[in-house]
C-alpha positions in Angstrom: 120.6 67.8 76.1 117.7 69.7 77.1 117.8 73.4 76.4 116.8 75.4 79.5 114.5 78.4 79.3 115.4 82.1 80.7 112.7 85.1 80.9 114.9 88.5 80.8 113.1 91.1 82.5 114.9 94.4 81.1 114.0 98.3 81.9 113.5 100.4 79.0 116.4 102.7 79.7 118.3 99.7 78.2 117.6 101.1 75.3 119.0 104.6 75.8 122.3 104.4 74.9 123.8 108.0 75.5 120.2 109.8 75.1 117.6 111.0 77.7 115.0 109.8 76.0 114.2 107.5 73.2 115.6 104.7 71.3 119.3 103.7 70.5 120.2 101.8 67.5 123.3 101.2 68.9 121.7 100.3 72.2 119.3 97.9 70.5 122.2 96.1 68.7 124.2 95.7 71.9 120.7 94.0 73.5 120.4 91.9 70.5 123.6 90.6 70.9 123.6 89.6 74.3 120.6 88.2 73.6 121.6 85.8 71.0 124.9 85.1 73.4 122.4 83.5 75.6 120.5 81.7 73.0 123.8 80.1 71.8 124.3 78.9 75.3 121.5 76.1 74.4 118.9 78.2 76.3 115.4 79.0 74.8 115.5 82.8 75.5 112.1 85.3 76.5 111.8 88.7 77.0 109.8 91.3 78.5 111.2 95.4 78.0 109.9 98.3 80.1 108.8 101.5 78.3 110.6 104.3 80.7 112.6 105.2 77.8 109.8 106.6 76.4 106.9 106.9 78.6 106.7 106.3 82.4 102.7 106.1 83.2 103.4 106.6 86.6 104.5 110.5 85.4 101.4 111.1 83.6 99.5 110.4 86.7 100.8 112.8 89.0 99.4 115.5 86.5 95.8 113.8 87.3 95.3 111.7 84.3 93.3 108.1 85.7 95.9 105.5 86.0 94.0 103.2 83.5 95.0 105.2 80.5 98.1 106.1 81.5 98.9 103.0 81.9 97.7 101.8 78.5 100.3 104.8 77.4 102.9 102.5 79.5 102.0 99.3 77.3 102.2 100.8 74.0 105.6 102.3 74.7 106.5 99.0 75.2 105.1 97.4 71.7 107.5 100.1 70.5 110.5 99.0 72.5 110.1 95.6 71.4 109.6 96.3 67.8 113.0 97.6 68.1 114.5 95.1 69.4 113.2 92.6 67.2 114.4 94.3 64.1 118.2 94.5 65.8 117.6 90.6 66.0 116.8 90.4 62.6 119.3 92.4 61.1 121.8 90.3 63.1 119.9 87.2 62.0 118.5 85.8 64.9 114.9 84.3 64.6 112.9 87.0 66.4 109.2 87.4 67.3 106.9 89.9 69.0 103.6 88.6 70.9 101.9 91.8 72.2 99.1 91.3 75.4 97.9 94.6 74.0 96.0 93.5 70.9 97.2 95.9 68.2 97.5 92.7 65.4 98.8 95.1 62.5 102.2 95.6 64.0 102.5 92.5 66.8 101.0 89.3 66.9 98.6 89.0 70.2 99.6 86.7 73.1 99.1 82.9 72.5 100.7 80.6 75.2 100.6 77.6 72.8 101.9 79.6 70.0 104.6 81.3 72.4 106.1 77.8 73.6 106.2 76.4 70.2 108.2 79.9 68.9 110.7 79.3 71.9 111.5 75.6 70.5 111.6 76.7 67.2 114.6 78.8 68.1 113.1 82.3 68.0 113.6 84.7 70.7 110.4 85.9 71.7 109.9 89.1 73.4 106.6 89.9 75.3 105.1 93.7 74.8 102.0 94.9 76.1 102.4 94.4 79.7 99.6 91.8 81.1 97.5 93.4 78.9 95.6 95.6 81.8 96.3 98.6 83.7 97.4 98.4 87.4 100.0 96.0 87.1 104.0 96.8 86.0 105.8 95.3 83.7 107.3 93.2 86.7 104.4 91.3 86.8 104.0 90.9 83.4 107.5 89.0 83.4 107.1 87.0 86.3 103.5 85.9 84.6 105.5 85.0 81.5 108.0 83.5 83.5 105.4 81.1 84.6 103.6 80.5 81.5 106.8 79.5 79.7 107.8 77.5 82.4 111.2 79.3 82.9 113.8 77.7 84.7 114.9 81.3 85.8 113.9 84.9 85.7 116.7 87.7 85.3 116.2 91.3 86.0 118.5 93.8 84.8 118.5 96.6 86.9 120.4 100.1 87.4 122.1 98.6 90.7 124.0 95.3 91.0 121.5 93.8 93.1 119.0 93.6 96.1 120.0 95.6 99.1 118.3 96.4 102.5 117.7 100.0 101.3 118.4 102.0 98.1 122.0 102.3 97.7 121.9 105.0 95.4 120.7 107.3 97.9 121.8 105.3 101.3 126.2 104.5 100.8 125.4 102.3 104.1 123.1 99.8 102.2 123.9 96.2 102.6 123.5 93.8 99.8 121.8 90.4 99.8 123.7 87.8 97.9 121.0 85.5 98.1 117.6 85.8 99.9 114.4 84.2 100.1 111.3 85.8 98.6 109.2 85.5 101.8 112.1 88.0 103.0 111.5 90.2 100.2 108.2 90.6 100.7 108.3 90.9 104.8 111.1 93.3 104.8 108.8 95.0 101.5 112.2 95.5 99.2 111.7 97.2 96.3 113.4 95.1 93.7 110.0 94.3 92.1 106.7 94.9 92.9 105.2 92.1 95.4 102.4 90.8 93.2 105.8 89.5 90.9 107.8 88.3 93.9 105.1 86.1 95.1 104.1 84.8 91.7 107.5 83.4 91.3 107.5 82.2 94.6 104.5 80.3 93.9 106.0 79.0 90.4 109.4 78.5 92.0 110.8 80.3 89.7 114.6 81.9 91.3 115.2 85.3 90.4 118.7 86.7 89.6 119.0 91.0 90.2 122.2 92.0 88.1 123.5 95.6 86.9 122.4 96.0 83.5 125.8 97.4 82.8 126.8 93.3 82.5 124.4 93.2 79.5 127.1 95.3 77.5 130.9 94.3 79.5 131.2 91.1 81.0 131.2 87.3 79.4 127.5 86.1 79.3 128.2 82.5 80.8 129.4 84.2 83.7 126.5 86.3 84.1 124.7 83.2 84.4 126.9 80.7 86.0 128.3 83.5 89.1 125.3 85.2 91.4 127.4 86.6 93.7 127.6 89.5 91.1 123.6 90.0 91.6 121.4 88.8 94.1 119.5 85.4 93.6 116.1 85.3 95.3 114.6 81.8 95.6 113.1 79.8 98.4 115.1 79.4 101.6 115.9 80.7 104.8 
């Protein structure tokens, strides 16, 4: 049976647990584990984690710093996150590896497509730090680029709400969800989900995007996550 591949685009504030700021053992064992849940469903499993736990460049540069250094501030919050999760996936004894865009080859290894597709068959869950690699572009498109690269057969982005809706529900209680929608919608009706440079690079991989709570990393039965989208929002081609 052929394994299928998933890229899991997590935020950083996965990795809070109960703090404001920072890293969470606890939280970092709880990814690991729903990480290696996925892996044991026969899927080859990527990763790519935000760095708003610890540094949000987008902060720094309402203070006046350039965004180009900021941002590089972004990535190597990142590299951190992802060491960290790496090491909860080794002390559970997953096979785990790190492949920074951002060369920094003392404490990640740098970004090789070939050598990234032959760590995903080998069983290792690979977790992609860095960013692209260059300022001006989120950690969005850094997923749905690895997404493509990897040739996912899906992209899945935790989020803080349980899906794409017509307007922020946290500040609107009249936003309507989408249970499914098609990227070109995304992008006309400019939801912010993800940023459009990563909506239209899946749509030009066909790659379907699942929005879920990130709360259903920690509570609910993987297969379910990934078998049931009406607790999300798939985006894919349509309408």
């Amino acid at each position: 049976m052929t394994k299928k591949r998933i890229l899991l685009k997590l935020s950083g504030e996965t990795l809070l647990g109960e703090q404001g700021f920072g890293i969470h053992q606890d939280a970092c064992m709880q990814v690991a584990s729903y990480l290696q849940k996925i892996q044991q469903l026969n899927m080859e499993v990527g990763v790519v984690i935000g760095g708003g736990n610890i540094f949000r460049g987008i902060d720094l540069r309402l203070t006046g710093m350039p965004r180009t250094p900021a941002d590089h501030m972004g990535m190597l919050a990142t590299l951190l996150n992802g060491i960290a999760v790496q090491q909860a996936l080794i002390a559970r004894g997953a096979k785990a590896c790190v492949m920074s865009a951002l060369e920094c080859p003392k404490v990640a290894e740098p970004y090789n497509w070939t050598k990234a597709l032959q760590y995903l068959s080998e069983g290792n869950i690979v977790i992609f730090v860095g960013g692209t690699g260059n300022p001006y572009f989120t950690t969005d498109t850094a997923a749905a680029l690895r997404a493509s690269e990897i040739h996912a057969n899906m992209l899945l982005k935790a989020t803080k709400v349980d899906g794409v809706y017509n307007k922020d529900p946290l500040k609107y209680p009249d936003a309507v969800k989408y249970e499914r929608i098609s990227y070109s919608r995304v992008l006309a009706e400019k939801l912010q989900v993800m940023d459009a440079t990563a909506i239209a690079l899946c749509r030009s991989s066909q790659i379907p995007i699942f929005v879920f709570n990130m709360q259903r990393l920690l509570e609910d039965d993987i297969g379910q996550v990934l078998t049931d989208f009406t607790h999300g929002t798939l985006i894919e081609e349509g309408e």
